[in-house]
GUPA-218611 format. One record per residue (C-alpha): residue in one letter; residue number from 1; x, y, z. Coordinates in Angstrom, 2 decimals. Example, Ala and Ser with C-alpha at 12.3 -4.5 7.8 and 13.67 -1.06 7.14 Angstrom:
% GUPA-218611
+------+-----+---------+---------+---------+
! code ! pos !       u !       v !       w !
+------+-----+---------+---------+---------+
!    a !   1 !   12.30 !   -4.50 !    7.80 !
!    s !   2 !   13.67 !   -1.06 !    7.14 !
+------+-----+---------+---------+---------+
This chain:
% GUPA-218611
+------+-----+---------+---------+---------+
! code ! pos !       u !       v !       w !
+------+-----+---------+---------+---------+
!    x !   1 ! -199.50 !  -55.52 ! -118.42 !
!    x !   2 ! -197.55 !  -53.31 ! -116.73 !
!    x !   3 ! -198.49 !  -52.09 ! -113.69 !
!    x !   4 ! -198.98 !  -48.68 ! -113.16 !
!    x !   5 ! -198.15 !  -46.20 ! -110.12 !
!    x !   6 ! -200.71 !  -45.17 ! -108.31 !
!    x !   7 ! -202.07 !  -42.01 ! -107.27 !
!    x !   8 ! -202.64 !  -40.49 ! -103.96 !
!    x !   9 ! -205.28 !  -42.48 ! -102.34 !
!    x !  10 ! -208.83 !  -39.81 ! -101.90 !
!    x !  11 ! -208.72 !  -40.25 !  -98.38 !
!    x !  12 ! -204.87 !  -39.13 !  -97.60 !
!    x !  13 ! -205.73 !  -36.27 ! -100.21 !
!    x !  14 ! -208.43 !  -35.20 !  -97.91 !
!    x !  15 ! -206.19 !  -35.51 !  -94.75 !
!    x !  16 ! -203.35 !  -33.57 !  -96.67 !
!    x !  17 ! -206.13 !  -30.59 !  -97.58 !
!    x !  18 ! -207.89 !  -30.54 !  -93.76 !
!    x !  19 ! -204.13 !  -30.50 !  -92.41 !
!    x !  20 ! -203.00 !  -27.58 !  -94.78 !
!    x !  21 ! -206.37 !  -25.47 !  -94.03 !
!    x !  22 ! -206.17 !  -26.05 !  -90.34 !
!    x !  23 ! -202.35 !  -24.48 !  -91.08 !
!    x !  24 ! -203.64 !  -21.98 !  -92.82 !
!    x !  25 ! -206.29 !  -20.61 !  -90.28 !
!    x !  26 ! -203.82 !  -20.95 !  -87.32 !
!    x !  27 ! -201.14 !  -18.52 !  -89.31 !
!    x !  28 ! -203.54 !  -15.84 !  -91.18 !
!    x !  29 ! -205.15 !  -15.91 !  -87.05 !
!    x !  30 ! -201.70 !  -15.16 !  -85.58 !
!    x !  31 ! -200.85 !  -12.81 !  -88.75 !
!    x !  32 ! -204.38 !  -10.58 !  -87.61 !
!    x !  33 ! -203.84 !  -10.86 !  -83.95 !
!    x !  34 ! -200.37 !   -9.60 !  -84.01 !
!    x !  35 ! -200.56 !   -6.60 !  -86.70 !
!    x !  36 ! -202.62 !   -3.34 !  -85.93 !
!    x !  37 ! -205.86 !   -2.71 !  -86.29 !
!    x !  38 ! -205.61 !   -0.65 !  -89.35 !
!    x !  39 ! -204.31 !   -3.97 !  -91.10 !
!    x !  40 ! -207.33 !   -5.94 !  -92.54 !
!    x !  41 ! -205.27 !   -9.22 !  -93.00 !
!    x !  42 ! -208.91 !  -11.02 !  -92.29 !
!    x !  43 ! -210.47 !  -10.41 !  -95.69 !
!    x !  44 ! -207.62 !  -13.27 !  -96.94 !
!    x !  45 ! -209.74 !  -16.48 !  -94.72 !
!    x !  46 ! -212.11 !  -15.83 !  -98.28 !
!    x !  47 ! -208.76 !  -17.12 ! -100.09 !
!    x !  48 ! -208.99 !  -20.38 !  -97.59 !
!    x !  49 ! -213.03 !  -20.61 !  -98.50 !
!    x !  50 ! -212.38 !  -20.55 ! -102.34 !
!    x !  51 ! -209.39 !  -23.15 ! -101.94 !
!    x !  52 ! -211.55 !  -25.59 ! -100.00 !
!    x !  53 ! -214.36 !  -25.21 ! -101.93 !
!    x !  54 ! -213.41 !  -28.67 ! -104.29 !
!    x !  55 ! -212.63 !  -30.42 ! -101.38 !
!    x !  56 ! -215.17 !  -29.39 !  -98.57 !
!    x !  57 ! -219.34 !  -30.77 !  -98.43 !
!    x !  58 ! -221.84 !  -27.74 !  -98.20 !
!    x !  59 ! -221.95 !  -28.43 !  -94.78 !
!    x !  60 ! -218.06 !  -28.13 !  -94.38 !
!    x !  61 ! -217.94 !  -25.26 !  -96.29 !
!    x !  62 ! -220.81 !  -23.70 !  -93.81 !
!    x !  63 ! -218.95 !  -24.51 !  -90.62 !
!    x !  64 ! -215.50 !  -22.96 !  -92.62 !
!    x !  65 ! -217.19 !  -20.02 !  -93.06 !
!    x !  66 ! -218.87 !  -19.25 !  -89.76 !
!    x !  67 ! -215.20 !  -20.34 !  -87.52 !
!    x !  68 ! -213.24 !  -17.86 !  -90.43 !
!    x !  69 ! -215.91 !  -14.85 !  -88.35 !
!    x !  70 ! -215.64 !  -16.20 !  -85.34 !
!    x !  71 ! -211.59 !  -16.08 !  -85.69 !
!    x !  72 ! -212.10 !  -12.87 !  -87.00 !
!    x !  73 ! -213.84 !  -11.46 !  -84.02 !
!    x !  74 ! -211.44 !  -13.31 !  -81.82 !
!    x !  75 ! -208.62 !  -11.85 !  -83.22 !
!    x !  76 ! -210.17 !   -8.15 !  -83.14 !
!    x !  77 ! -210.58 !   -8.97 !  -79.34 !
!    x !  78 ! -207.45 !   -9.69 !  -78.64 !
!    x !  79 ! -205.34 !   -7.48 !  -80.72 !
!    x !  80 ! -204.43 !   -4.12 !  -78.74 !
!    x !  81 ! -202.12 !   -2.20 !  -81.47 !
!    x !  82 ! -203.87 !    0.62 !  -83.55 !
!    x !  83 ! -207.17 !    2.50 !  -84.03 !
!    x !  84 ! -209.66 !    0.24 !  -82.37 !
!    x !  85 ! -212.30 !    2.10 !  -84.63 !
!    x !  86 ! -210.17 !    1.46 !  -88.09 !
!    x !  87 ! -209.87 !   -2.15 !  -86.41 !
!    x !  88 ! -214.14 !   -2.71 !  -86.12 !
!    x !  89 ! -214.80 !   -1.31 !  -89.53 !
!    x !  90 ! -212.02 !   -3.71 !  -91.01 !
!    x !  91 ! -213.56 !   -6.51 !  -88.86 !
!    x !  92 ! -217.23 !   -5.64 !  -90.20 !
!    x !  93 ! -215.95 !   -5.74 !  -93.69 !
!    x !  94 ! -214.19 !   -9.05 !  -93.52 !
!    x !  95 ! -217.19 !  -10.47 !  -91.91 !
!    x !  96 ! -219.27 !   -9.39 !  -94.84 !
!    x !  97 ! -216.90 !  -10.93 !  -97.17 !
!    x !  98 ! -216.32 !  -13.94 !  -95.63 !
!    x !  99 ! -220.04 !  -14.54 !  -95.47 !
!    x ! 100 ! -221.00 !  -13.64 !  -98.62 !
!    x ! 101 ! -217.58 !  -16.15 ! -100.15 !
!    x ! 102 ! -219.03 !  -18.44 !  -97.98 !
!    x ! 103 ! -222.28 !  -18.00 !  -99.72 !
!    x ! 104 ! -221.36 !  -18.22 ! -102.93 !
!    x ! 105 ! -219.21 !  -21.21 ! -102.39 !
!    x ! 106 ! -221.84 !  -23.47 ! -100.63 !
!    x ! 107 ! -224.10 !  -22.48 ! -103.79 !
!    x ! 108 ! -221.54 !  -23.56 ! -106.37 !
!    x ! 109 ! -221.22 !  -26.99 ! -104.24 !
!    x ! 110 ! -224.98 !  -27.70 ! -104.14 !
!    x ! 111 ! -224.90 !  -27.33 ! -107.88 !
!    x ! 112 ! -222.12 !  -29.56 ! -108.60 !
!    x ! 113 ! -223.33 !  -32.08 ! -106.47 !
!    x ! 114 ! -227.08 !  -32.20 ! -108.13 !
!    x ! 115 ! -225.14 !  -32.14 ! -111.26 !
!    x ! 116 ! -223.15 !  -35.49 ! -110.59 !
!    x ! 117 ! -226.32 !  -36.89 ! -108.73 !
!    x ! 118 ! -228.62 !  -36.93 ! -112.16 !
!    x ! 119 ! -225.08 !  -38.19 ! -114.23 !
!    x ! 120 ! -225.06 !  -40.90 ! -111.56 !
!    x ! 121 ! -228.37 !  -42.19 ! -112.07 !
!    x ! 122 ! -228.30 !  -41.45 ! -116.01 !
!    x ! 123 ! -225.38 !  -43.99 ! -115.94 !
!    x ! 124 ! -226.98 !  -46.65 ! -113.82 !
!    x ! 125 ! -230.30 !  -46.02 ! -116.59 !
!    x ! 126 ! -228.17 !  -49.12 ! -118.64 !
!    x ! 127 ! -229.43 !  -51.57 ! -115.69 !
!    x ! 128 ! -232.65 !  -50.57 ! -115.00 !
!    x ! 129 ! -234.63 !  -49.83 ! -118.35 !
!    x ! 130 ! -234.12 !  -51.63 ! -121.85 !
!    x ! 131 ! -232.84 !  -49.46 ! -124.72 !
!    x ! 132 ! -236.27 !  -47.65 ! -125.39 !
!    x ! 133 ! -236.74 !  -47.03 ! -122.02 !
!    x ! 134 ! -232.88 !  -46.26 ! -121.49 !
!    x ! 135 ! -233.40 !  -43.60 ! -123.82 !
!    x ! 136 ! -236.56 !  -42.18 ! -122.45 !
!    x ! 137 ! -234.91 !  -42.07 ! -119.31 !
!    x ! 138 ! -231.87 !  -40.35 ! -120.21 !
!    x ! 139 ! -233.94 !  -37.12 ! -121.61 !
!    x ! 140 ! -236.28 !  -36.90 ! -118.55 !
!    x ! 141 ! -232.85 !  -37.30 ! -116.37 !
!    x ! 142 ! -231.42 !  -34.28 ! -118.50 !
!    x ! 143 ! -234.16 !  -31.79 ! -117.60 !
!    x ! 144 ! -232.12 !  -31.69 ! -114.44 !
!    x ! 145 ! -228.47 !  -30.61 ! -115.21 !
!    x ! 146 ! -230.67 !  -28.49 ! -117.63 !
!    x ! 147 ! -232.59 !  -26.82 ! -115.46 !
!    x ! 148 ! -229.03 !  -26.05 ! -113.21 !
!    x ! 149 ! -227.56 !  -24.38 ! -116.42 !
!    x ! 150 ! -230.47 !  -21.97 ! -116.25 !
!    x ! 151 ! -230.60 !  -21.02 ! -113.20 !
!    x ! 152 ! -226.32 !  -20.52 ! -113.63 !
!    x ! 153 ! -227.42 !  -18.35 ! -116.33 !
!    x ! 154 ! -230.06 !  -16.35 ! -114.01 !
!    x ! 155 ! -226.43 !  -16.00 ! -111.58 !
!    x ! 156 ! -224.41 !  -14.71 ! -114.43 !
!    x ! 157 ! -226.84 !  -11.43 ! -114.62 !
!    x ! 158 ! -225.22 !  -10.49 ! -111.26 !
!    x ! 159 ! -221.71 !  -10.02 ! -113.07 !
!    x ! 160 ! -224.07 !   -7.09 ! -115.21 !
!    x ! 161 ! -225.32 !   -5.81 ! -112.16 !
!    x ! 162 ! -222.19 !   -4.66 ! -110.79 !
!    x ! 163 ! -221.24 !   -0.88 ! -110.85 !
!    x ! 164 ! -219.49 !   -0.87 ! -113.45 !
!    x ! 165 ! -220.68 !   -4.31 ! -115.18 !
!    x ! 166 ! -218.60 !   -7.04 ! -115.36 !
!    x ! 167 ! -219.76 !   -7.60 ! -119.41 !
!    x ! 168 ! -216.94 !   -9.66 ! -120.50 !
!    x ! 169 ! -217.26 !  -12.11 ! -117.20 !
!    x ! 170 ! -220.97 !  -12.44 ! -117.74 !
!    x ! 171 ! -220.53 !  -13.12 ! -121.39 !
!    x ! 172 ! -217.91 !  -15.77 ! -121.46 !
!    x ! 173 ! -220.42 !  -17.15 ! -118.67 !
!    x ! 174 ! -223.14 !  -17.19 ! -120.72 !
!    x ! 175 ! -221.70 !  -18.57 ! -123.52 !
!    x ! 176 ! -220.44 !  -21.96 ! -121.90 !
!    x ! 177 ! -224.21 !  -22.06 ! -120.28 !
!    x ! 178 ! -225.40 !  -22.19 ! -123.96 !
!    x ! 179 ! -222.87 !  -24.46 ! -125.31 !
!    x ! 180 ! -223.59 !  -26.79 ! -122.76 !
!    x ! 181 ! -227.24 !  -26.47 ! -122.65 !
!    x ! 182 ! -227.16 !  -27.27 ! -126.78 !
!    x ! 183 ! -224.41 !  -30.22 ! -125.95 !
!    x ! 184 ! -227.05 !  -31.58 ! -123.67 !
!    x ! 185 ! -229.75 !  -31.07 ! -126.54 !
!    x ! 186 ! -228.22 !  -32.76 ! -128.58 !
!    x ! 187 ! -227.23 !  -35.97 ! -126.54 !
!    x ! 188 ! -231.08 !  -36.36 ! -125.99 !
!    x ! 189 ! -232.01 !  -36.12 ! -129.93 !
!    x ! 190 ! -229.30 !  -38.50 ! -130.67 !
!    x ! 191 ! -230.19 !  -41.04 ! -127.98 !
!    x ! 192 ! -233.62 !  -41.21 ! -129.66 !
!    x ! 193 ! -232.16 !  -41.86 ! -132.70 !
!    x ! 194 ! -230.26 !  -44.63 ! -131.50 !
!    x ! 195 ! -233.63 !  -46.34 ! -129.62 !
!    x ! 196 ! -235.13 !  -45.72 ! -133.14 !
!    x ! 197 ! -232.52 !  -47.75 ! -134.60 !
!    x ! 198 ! -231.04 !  -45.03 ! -137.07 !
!    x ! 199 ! -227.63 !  -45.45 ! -138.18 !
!    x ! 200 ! -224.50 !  -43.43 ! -136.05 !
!    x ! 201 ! -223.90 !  -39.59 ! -136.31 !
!    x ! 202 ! -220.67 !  -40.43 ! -137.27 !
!    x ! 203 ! -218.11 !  -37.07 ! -137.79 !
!    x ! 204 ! -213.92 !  -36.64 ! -136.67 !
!    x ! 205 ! -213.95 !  -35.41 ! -133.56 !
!    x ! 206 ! -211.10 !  -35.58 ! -130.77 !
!    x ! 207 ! -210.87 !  -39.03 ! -128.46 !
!    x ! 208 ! -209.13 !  -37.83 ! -125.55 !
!    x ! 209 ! -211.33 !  -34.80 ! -124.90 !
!    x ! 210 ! -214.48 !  -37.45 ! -125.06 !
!    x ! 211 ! -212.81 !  -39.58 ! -122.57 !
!    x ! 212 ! -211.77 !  -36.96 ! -120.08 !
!    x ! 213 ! -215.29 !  -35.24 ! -120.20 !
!    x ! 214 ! -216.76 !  -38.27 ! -118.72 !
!    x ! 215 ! -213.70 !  -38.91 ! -116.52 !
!    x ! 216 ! -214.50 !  -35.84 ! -114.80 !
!    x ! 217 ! -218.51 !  -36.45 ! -114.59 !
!    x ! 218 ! -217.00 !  -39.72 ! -112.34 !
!    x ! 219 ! -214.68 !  -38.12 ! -110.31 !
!    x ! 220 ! -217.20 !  -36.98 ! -107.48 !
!    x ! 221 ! -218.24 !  -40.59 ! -106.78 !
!    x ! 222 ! -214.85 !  -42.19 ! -107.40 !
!    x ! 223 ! -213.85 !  -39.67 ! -104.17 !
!    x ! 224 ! -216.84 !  -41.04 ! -102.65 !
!    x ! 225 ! -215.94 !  -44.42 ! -102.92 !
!    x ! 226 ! -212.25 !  -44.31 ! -101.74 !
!    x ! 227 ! -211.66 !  -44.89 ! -105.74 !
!    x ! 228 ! -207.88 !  -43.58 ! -107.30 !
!    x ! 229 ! -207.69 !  -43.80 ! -111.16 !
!    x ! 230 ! -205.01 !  -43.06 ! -113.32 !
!    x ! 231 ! -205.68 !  -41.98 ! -116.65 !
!    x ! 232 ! -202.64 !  -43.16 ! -119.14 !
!    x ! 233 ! -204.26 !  -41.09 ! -122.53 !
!    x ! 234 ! -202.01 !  -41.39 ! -125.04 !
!    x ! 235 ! -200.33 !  -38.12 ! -126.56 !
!    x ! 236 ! -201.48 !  -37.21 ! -129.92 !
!    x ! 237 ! -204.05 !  -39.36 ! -131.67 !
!    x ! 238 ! -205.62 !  -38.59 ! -134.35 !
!    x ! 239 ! -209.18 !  -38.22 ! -134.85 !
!    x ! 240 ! -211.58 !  -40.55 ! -133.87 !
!    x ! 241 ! -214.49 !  -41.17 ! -136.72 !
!    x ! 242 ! -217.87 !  -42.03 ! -134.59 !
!    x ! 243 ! -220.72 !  -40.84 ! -133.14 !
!    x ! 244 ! -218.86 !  -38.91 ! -130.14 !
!    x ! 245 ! -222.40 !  -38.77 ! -128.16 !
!    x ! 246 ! -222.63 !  -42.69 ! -128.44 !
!    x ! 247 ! -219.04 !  -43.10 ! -127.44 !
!    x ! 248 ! -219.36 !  -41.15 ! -124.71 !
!    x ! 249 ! -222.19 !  -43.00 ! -123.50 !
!    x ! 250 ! -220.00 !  -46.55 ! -124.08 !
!    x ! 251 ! -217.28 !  -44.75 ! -121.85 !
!    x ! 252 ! -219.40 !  -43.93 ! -119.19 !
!    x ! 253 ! -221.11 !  -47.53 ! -118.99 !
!    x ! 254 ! -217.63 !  -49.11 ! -118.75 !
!    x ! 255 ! -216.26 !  -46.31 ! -116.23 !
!    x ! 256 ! -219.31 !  -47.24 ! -114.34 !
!    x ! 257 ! -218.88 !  -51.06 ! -114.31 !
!    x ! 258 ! -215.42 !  -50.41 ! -113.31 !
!    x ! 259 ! -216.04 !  -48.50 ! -110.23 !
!    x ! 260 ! -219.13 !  -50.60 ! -109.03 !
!    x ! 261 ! -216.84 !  -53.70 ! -109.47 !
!    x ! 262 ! -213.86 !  -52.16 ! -107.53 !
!    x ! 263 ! -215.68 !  -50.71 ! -104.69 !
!    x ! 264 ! -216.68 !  -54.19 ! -103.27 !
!    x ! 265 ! -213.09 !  -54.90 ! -102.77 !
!    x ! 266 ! -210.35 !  -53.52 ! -100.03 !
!    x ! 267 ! -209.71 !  -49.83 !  -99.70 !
!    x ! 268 ! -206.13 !  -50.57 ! -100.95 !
!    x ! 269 ! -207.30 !  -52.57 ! -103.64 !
!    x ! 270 ! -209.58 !  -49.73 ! -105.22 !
!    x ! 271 ! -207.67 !  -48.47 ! -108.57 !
!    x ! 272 ! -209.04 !  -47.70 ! -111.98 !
!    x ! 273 ! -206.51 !  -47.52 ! -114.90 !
!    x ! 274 ! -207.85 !  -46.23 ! -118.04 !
!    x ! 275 ! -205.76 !  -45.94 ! -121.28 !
!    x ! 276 ! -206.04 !  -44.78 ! -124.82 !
!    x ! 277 ! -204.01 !  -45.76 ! -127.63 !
!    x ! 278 ! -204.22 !  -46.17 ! -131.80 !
!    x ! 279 ! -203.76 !  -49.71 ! -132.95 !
!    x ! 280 ! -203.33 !  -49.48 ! -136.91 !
!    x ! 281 ! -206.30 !  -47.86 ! -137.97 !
!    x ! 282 ! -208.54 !  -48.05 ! -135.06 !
!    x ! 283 ! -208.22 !  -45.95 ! -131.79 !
!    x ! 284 ! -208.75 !  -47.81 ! -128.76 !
!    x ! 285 ! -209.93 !  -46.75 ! -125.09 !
!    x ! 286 ! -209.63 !  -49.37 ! -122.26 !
!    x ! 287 ! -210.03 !  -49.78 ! -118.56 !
!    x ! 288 ! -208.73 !  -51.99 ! -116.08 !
!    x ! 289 ! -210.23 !  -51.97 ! -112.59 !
!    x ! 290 ! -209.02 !  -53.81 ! -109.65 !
!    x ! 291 ! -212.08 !  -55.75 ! -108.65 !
!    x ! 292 ! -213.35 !  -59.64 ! -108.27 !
!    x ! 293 ! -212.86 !  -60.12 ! -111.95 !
!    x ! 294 ! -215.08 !  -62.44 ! -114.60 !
!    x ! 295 ! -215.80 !  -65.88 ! -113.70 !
!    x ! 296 ! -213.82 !  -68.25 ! -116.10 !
!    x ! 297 ! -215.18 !  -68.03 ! -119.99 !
!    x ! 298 ! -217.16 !  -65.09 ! -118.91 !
!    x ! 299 ! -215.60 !  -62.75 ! -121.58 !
!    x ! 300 ! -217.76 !  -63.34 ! -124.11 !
!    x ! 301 ! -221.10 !  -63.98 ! -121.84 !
!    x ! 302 ! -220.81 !  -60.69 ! -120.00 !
!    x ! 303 ! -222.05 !  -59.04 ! -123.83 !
!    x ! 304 ! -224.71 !  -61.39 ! -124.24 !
!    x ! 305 ! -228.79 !  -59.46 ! -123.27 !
!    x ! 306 ! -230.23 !  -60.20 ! -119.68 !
!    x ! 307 ! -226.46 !  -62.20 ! -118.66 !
!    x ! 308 ! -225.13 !  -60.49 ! -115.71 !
!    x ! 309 ! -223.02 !  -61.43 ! -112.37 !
!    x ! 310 ! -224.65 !  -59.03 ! -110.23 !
!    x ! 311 ! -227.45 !  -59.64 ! -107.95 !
!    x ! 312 ! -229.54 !  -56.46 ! -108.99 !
!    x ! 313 ! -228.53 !  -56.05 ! -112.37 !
!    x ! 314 ! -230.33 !  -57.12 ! -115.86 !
!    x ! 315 ! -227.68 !  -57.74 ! -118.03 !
!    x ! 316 ! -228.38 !  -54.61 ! -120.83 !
!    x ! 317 ! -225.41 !  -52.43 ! -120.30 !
!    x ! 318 ! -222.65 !  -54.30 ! -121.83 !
!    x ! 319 ! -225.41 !  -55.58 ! -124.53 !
!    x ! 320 ! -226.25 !  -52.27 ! -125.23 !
!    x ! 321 ! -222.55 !  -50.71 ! -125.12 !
!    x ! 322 ! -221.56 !  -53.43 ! -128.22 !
!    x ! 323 ! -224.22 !  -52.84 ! -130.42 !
!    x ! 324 ! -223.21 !  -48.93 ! -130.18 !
!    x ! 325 ! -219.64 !  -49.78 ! -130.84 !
!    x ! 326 ! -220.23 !  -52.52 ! -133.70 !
!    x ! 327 ! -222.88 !  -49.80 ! -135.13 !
!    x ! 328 ! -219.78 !  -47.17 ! -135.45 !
!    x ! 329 ! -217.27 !  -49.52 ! -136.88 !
!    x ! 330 ! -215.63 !  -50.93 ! -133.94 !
!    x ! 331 ! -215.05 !  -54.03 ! -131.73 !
!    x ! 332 ! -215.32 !  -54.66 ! -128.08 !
!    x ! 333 ! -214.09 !  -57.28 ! -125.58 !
!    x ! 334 ! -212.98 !  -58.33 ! -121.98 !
!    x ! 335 ! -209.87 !  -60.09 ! -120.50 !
!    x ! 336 ! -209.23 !  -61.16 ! -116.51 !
!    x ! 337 ! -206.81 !  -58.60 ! -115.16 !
!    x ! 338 ! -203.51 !  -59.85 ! -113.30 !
!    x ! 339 ! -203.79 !  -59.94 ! -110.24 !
!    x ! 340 ! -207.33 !  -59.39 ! -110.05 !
!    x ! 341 ! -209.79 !  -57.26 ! -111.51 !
!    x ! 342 ! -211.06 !  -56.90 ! -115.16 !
!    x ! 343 ! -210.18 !  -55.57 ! -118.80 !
!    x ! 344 ! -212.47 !  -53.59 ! -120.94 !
!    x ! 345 ! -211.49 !  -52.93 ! -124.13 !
!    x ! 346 ! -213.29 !  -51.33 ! -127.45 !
!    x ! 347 ! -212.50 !  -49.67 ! -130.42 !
!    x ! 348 ! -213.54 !  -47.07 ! -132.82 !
!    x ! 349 ! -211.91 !  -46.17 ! -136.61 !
!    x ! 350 ! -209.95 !  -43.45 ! -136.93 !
!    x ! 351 ! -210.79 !  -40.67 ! -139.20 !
!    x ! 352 ! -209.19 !  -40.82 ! -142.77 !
!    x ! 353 ! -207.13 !  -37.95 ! -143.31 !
!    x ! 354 ! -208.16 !  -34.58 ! -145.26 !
!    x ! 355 ! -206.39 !  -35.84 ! -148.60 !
!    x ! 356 ! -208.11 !  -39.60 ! -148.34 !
!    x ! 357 ! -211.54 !  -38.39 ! -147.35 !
+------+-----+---------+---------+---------+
């Protein structure tokens, strides 16, 4: 296998945004200390509070925020050109909106981290609880995310409380609550379905976009663990013809196997590859992680119930994860990765086309 480039390691990607915020702040400061008064350049540290809100904490986000006003107030100290009045109401009404950015930002952080807390533990569920109880689990873990998406709605009503509203904002808004709150919905009947041993939802739908929606549920933790994947997803497949729900599910067990394997190794040996490609009539997803690896004539083992390498684990996940696959119409397996690390491979059918249906 060819090996691929990698990425910017998360760490040097941190550096890189600290470096180019702590630029920032230095020139808007000197921009605001050398211009008048009457010039509210300020207001534009909100610009600096949105751009670091991916790549700040809550806490980092809080201490952003409150040395944006004290710069502020620095710089109105300092500066001597202009109407020192013009100057204090411009410096009162950057404060404001650097507090209230601040605000806002902090609250959109909280959520997104309690949102990728509850997908973390629904994806370590697998190890803990056998399929009925893997199930249950996932539905009580839901009411979380769930309960986020409501009170997002709740926020959206603020866009309609503006003077004039802001309809079309809170709309859209509203719409993508709903459409995720139904997604969710329908994960947890499906789920039950599978613990109840009913056959696969199977229906076309579109490979890549299943992949990537749980690439980005991982990406928070992969940061967190000094992780860099690459995703390699292969330009215009067709459809895929499974249950995308159980899929999904299959992806995130094998994305999650893949970074608990690869964070017990070296910094610079943490990478994730994950590929898609079609193979005939099958499309197939696959992820190679730079880890220990399988002990020799472990690839078959590491599918069988209650066999596992790990020292907390029960051996269900990967058990679990092929009878999903086999049940839509697919294959899975694992191969060593050169020089180290592990291959996880499955497959699902491809959707016939509209004139062989």
């Amino acid at each position: 296998m060819k090996t691929p480039s990698l990425p910017t390691p998360p760490r040097r990607r941190r550096g890189l945004h600290l470096t180019a915020m702590v630029l920032a702040l230095a020139l808007l400061f000197l921009i605001d200390t050398a211009t008048r008064y009457e010039v509210a350049v300020s207001v534009f540290y909100t610009v600096i509070i949105l751009a670091m809100a991916h790549a700040l904490t809550w806490r980092g986000l809080i201490v952003l925020s409150g040395s944006c006003v004290a710069l502020t107030w620095l710089s109105f100290l300092i500066t001597s050109y202009g109407d020192q009045r013009a100057g204090l109401v411009n410096m009162l009404i950057s404060t404001v909106a650097i507090v209230i950015t601040g605000y806002l930002a902090c609250t959109a952080e909280l959520a997104r981290a309690a949102a990728h807390e509850a997908q973390a533990r629904l994806l370590r569920i697998s190890r803990i609880h056998s399929l009925e109880g893997l199930t249950t689990s996932i539905a009580h873990e839901l009411n979380q995310p769930l309960a986020a998406i409501v009170t997002s709605g709740h926020a959206c009503q603020r866009w309609m409380e503006q003077d004039p509203p802001q309809l079309d904002k809170a709309r859209q808004a509203l719409q993508r609550i709903l459409g995720d709150a139904d997604r969710a919905s329908g994960i947890i009947a499906r789920v039950r379905k599978l613990s109840k041993g009913e056959p696969a939802s199977t229906r076309p739908f579109v490979f890549n976009a299943a992949v990537r929606e749980v690439l980005a549920l991982s990406h928070a933790e992969m940061q967190r663990l000094d992780i860099a994947m690459r995703a390699d997803l292969a330009p215009g497949l067709p459809l895929a013809l499974a249950d995308p729900v159980q899929v999904q599910q299959v992806i995130a067990n094998l994305v999650l196997n893949a970074m608990e394997a690869t964070a017990l190794v070296d910094v610079a040996r943490r990478t994730i590859l994950v590929e898609s490609l079609q193979q005939a009539d099958k499309l197939v997803f696959r992820i190679s992680d730079g880890g220990p690896g399988l002990p020799a004539g472990a690839q078959e083992q590491v599918f069988e119930p209650f066999w596992t390498t790990k020292h907390e684990g029960i051996g269900v996940g990967l058990s679990i994860s092929r009878s999903i696959v086999e049940a839509n119409g697919g294959h899975i397996w694992a191969e060593p990765h050169a020089p180290g690390g592990a291959v996880f491979t499955f497959s699902v059918p491809v959707a016939p086309a509209e004139g062989e249906a």
